[in-house]
FIVOKE-198376 format. One record per residue (C-alpha): residue in three letters; x, y, z. Coordinates in Angstrom, 3 decimals, padded with zeros to 6 digits. Each point is the difference from the previous one (the first is absolute). Example, Ala and Ser with C-alpha at 12.3 -4.5 7.8 and 13.67 -1.06 7.14 Angstrom:
ALA  012.300  -004.500  007.800
SER  001.370  003.440  -000.660
//
This chain:
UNK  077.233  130.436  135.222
UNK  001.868  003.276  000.186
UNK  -000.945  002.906  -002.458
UNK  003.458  001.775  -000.202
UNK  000.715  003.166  -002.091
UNK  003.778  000.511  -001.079
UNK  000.875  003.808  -001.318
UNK  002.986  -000.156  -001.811
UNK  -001.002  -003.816  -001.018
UNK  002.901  -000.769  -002.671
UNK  002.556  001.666  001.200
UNK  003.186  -002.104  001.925
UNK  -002.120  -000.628  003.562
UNK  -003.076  000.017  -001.346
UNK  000.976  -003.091  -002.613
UNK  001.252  -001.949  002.650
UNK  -002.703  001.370  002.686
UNK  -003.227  -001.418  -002.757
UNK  001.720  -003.184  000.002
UNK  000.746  -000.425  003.494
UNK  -003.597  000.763  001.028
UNK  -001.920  -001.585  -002.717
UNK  001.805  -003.688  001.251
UNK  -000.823  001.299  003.958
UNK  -004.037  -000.099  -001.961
UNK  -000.542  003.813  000.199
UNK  -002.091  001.371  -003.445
UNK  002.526  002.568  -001.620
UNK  -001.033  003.084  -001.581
UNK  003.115  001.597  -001.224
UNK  000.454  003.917  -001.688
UNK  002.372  001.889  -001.781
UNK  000.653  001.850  -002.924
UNK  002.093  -002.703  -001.879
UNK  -001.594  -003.165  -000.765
UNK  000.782  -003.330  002.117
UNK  002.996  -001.940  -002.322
UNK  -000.064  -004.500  000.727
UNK  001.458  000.306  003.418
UNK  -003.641  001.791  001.508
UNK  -001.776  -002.429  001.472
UNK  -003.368  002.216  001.407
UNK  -003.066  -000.999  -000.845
UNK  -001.306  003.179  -001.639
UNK  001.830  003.106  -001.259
UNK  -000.967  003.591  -000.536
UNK  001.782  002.905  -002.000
UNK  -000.213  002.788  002.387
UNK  002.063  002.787  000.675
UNK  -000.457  000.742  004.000
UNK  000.558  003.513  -001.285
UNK  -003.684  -000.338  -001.064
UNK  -002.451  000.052  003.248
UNK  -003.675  -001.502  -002.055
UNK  001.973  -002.774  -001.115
UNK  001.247  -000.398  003.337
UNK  -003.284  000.076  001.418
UNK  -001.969  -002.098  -002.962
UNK  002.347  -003.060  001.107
UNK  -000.364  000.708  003.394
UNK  -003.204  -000.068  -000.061
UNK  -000.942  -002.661  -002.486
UNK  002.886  -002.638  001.618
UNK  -000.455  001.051  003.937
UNK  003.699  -001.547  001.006
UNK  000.634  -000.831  003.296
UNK  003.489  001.170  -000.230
UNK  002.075  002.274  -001.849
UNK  003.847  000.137  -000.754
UNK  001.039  003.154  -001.473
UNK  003.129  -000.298  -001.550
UNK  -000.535  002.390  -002.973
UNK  002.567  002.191  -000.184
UNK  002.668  002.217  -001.728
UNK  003.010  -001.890  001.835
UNK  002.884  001.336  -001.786
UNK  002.159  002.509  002.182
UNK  001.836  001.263  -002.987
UNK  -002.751  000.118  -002.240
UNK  -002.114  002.118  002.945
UNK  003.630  002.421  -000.264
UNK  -001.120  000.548  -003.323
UNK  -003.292  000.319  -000.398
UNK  -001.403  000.544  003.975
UNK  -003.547  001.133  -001.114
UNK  -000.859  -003.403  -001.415
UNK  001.099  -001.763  003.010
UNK  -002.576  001.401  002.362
UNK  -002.637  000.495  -002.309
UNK  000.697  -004.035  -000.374
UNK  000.677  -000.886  003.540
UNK  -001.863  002.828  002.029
UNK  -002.820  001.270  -002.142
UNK  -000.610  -004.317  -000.469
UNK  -000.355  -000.233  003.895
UNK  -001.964  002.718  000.215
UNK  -002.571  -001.374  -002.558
UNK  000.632  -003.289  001.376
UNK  -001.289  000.579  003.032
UNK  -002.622  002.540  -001.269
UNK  -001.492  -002.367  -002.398
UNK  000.029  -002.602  003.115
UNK  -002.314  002.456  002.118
UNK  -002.620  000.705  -003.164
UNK  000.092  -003.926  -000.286
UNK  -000.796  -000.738  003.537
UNK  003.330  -002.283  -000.020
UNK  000.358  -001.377  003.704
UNK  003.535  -001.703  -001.756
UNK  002.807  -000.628  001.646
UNK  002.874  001.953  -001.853
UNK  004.053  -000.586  000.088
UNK  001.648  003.153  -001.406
UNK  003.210  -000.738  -001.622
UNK  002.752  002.738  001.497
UNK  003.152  -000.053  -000.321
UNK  003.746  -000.542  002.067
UNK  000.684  003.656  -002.502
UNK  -001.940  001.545  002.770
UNK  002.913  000.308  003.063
UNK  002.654  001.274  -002.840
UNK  003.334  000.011  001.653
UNK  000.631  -001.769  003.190
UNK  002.689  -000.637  002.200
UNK  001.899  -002.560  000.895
UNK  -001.169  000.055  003.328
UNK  -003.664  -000.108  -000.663
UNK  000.639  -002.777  -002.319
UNK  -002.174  -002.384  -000.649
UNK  -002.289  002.786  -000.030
UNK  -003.434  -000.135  001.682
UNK  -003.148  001.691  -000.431
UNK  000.153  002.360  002.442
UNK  002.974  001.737  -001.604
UNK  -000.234  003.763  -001.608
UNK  -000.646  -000.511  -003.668
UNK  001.588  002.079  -001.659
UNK  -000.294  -001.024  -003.853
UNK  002.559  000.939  -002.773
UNK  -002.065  000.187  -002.968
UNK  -003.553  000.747  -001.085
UNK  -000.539  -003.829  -000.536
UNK  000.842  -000.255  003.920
UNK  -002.003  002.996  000.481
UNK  -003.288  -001.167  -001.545
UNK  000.297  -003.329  001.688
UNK  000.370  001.718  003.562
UNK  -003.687  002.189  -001.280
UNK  -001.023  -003.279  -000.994
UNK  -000.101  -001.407  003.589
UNK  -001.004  003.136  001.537
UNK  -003.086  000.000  -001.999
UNK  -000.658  -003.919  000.837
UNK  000.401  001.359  003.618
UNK  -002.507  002.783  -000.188
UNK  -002.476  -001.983  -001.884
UNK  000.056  -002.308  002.357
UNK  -000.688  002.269  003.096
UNK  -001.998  002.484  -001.810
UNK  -002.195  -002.643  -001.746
UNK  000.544  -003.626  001.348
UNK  001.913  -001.416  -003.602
UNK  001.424  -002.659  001.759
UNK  003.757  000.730  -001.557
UNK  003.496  -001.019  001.117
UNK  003.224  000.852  -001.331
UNK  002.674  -002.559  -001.154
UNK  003.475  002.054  -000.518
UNK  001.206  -002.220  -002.192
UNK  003.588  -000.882  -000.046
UNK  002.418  -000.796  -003.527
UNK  -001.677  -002.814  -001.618
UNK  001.402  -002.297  -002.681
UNK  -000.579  -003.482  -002.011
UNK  -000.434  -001.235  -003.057
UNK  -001.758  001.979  -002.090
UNK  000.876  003.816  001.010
UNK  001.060  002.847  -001.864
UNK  002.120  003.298  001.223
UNK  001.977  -001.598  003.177
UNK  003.441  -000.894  000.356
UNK  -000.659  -003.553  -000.045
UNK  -001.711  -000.066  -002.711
UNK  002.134  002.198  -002.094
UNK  003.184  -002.454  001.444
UNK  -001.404  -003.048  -000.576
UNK  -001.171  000.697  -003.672
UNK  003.603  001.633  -001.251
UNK  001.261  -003.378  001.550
UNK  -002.327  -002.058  -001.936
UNK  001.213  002.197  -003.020
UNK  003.472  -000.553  000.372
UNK  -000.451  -003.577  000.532
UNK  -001.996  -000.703  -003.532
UNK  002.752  002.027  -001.538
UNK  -002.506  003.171  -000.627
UNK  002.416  002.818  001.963
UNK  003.693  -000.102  001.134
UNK  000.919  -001.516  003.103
UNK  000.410  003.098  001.865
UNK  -003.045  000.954  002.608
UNK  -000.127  004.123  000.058
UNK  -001.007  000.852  003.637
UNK  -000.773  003.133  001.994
UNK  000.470  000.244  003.621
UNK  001.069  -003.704  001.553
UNK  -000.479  001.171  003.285
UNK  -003.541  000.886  000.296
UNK  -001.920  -002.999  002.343
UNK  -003.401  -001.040  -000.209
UNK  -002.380  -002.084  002.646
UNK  -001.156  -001.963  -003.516
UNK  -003.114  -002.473  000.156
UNK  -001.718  -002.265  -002.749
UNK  -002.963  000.940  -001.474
UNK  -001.044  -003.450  000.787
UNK  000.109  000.549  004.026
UNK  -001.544  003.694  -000.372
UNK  -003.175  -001.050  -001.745
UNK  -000.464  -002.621  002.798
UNK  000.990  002.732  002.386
UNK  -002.997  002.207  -001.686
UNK  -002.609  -002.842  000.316
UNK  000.120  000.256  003.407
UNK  000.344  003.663  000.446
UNK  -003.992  000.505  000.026
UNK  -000.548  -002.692  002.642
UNK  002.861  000.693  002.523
UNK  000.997  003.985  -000.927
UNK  -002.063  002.882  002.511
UNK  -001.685  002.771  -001.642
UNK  001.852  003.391  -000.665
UNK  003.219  -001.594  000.716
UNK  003.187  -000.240  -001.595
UNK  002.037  -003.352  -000.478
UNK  003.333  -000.396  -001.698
UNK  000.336  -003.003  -001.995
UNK  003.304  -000.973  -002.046
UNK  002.699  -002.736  000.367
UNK  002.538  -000.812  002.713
UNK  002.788  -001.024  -002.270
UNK  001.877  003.434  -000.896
UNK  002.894  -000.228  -003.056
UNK  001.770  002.227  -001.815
UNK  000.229  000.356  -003.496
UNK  003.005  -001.805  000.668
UNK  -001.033  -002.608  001.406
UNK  -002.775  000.089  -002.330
UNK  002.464  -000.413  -003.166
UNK  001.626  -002.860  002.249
UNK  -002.780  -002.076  000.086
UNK  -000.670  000.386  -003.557
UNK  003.917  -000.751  -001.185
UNK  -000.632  -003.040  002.097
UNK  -003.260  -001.018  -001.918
UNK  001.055  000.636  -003.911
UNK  002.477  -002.003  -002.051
UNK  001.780  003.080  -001.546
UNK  002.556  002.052  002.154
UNK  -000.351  003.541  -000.250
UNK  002.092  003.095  001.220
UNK  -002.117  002.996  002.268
UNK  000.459  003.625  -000.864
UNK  -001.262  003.034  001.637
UNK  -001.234  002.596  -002.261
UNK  -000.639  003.531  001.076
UNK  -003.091  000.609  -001.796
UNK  -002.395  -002.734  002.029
UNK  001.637  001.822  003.400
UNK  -003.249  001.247  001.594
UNK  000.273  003.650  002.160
UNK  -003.219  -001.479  001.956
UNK  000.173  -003.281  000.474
UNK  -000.065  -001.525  003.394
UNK  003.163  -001.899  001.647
UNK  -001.818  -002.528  001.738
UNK  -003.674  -000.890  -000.231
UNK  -000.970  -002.318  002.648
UNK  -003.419  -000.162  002.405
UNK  -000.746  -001.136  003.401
UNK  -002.811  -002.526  -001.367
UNK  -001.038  -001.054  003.711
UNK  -003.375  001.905  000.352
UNK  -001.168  -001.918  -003.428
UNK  001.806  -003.300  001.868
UNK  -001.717  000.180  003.245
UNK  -003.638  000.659  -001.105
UNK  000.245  -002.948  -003.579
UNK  002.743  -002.146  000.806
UNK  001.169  000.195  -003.521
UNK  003.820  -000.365  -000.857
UNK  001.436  000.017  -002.851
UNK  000.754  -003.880  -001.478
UNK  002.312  000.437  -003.584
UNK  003.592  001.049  000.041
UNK  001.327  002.389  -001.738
UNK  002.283  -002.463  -001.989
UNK  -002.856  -001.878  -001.043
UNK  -001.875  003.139  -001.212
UNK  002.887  001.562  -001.865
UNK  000.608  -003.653  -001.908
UNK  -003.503  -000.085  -000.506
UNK  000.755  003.588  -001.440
UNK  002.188  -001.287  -002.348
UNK  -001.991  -003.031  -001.011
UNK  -002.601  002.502  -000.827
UNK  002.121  002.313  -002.290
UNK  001.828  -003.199  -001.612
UNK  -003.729  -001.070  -000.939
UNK  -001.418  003.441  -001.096
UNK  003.486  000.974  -002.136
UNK  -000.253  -003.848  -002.057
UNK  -003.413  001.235  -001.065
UNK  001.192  003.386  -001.501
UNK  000.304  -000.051  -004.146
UNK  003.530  -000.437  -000.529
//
């Protein structure tokens, strides 16, 4: 049975990632600074702060897993904007004890580091979908730290043999996030359907386009990623199906009961925010053959069902 370490363990991918592994059989050992809520479904469960290299290295030593997925993380760009110091003491100064703590341990774990899509910043049309040998070129400290992030998986790896690859994760979504445009959509649509807002959906850019994948097809994208994934590379991972927020609000007018009108509001205009966000998956493809299985229409109704259920339990 698989000993498996998750950083980051009750966050959105993490959830879904304990779940996913603990029915594939693998024991689950998930951390994080914010205790698991019903949905975790590890085995065990730490309080740790991967800020804090002895606890790192206590529960490395003590569980000795056979992999590790980091997916701890500061992951907000905005929030990076405002407050960049946090981010990579979070994101880089975790690595760094991460892997630190792994070499006092004696961990011969296999590691997938979760990077980010934030790392290539703006990219043209013509390199689109974007692959991973493109310049990356990052347009926030969140996208910073995450490119520091691999580089340090990288050097670890040929410095000391921490058998670590990189998974530049692409927009992710599904029931159960927070602080995306589907999710933000899909709950003022529940909202507006149980009579809780007016039936008008304020919107920022409708134009921007994202490659969006479920959360369900990434953590069974992960699973794999120690197995098939070479060390000290880089693999993008994400969806193929790419919508606008048009397209987006579409397929949720077409799942709700209540009509609603769209209005563009100048204050949730982003000055960085991508056009188009789409990766060439095909390196990830050719060594797993994973492909994504749910479409998108499914995941935003299952979106909806979610926020219909979670608003009917709020005190009136």
């Amino acid at each position: 049975m698989t000993r498996m370490m998750i950083t980051g363990a009750t966050g959105f991918i993490g959830t879904y990632l304990a779940k996913y592994s603990s029915a594939c059989g693998a024991t689950v050992l998930g951390i994080d600074m914010v205790a698991p809520g019903e949905g975790w479904a590890g085995d065990s469960f730490q309080n740790c702060d991967v800020r804090d290299f002895q606890s790192l290295k206590r529960l490395l030593t003590s569980f000795e897993p056979e992999r590790i997925f980091h997916l701890a993380a500061q992951s907000y760009p905005t929030r990076s904007l405002a407050d960049p110091r946090e981010t990579f003491e979070i994101n880089v100064g975790g690595t760094i004890n991460l892997f630190e703590a792994m070499r006092a341990a004696g961990s011969k774990a296999s590691v997938v580091v979760a990077c980010s899509s934030a790392e290539y910043g703006m990219v043209a049309a013509a390199d689109l979908p974007v692959s991973e040998d493109h310049l990356l070129q990052p347009l926030h400290p969140y996208g910073v730290s995450k490119v520091a992030q691999e580089l340090l998986a990288a050097q670890y790896h040929y410095n000391y043999s921490i058998a670590a690859r990189n998974i530049r994760i692409f927009n992710t979504t599904g029931p159960g996030k927070r602080g995306d445009v589907c999710s933000d959509l899909t709950q003022r649509a529940a909202e507006i359907e149980m009579g809780m807002r007016p039936p008008v959906m304020l919107v920022g850019n409708l134009h921007t386009c994202r490659a969006l994948v479920d959360v369900r097809d990434l953590v069974r994208a992960l699973w794999l990623a120690p197995k098939c994934c070479l060390d000290g590379e880089a693999y993008n991972l994400g969806g193929t199906q790419v919508l606008s927020v048009q397209e987006i609000i579409d397929l949720i007018q077409a799942g709700i009961k209540t009509p609603f009108t769209v209005k563009q509001e100048p204050a949730l205009m982003r000055h960085c925010d991508e056009p188009v966000i789409a990766g060439n998956i095909a390196k990830f493809q050719s060594c797993s053959g994973w492909a994504p299985e749910i479409d998108l229409s499914r995941t935003v109704l299952d979106m909806l069902n979610d926020w219909r259920s979670r608003l009917a339990q709020r005190p009136a």
